[in-house]
C-alpha positions, 0 to 999 in steps of 0.5 A: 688440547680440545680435550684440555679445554673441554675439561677446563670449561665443564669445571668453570661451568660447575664452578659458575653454578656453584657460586649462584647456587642458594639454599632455597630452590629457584623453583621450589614447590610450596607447601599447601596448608588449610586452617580454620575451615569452618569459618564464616569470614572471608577466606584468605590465602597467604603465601610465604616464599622463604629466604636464604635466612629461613631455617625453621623459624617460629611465625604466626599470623593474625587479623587486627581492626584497621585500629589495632584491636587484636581480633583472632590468631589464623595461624600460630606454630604450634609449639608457641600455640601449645605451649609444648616443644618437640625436643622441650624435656631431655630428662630421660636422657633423649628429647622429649615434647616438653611445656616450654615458654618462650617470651622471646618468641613471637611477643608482638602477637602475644601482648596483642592478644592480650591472654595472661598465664599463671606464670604471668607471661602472655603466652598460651599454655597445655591447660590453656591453648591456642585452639587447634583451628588455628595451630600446626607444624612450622612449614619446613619450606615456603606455604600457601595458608588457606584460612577463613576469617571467624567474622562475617562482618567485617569490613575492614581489618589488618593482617599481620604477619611475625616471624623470628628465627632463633640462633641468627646471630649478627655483629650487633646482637651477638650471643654476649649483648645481653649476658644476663637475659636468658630469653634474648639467648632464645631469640637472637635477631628479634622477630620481624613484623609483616603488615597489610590493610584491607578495606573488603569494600574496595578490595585489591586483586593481591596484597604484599605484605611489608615489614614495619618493625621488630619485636622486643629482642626478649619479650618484655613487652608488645611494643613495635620498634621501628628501627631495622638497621641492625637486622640482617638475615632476620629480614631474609627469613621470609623473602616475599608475603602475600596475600589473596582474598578468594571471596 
């Protein structure tokens, strides 16, 4: 009978943990990335705990005058700031990198940044990229961004941060909402916008970074909408983003 009951425990134990057991580790390592060290700004540092949402998602990071005035991309992956996707050209038969554009994508950043193509899209391309100071790989996992601001003057500025996970299908945005646009089809839920302030005059010790809306669903335009009732596990993608001027 002890023998019965201690069997019956060690699975009601495995069974517990299970069903508390997420996909992110509670206490995962995160990723250490450093950009733009020849700046002349302040160094930010910039940490992404990702959720249970996160697969590999799409994001890019840039700074803003307290007005709204695009100043410089920090950060951008660098599929979007090159213009070129790893597994882009299955023409041989296997994937290739391959020029890819996808509007879709991170199109708040885009339409702020204001750079039109050849294609008439606002989207970087091979023949005109992001710079390789502020370009890398997607974090497979939650990061600390260390990067430094171009400017040294400036006393105040805004952090952005957008992020869009593509195949994140919910009850409202269904694969069938909008059957004849194909570039919803590579975004799903739209991208979601993370936003602080900063006054380099009165700075804080830490800034959380808050959601304040969404993208266009297919990157027809830059606008920010603010209604977020229809996302569900678009929210979940970043779980926490913080922020932290060294000096």
């Amino acid at each position: 009978m002890a023998m019965k009951n201690s069997l019956l425990f060690s699975l009601l134990a495995l069974l517990m943990l299970s069903c508390t057991n997420t996909r992110v580790p509670v206490k995962e390592a995160p990723e250490h990335l450093s950009y733009n060290p020849s700046g002349s700004g302040p160094v930010l540092k910039i940490e992404m705990i990702r959720g249970e949402g996160h697969n590999h998602p799409l994001m890019v990071i840039w700074v803003e005058t307290p007005d709204g005035k695009f100043i410089q991309t920090l950060y951008v992956a660098e599929s979007i700031g090159k213009g070129v996707f790893q597994h882009g050209d299955a023409s041989r038969g296997f994937w290739m990198p391959g020029e890819i554009q996808r509007p879709a994508a991170l199109p708040y950043w885009s339409h702020k940044r204001g750079i039109i193509n050849k294609d008439g899209l606002y989207l970087p391309t091979p023949t005109n990229p992001v710079p390789d100071a502020y370009t890398g790989p997607t974090p497979g996992q939650s990061f600390i961004l260390r990067t430094r601001l171009d400017e040294q003057s400036l006393t105040g500025f805004n952090v952005l941060f957008e992020i869009n996970q593509t195949w994140d299908w919910n009850e409202y945005w269904t694969n069938n909402k909008y059957p004849d646009d194909e570039e919803y089809k590579t975004s799903c839920q739209p991208a979601v916008v993370y936003y602080t302030s900063i006054d380099m005059e009165n700075p804080e010790e830490n800034y959380v970074m808050k959601v304040i809306g969404r993208s266009h669903h297919s990157g027809a335009n830059g606008d920010l909408f603010t209604d977020l009732e229809t996302l569900t596990t678009a929210l979940h993608i970043a779980e926490e983003v913080k922020l932290r001027i060294v000096n």
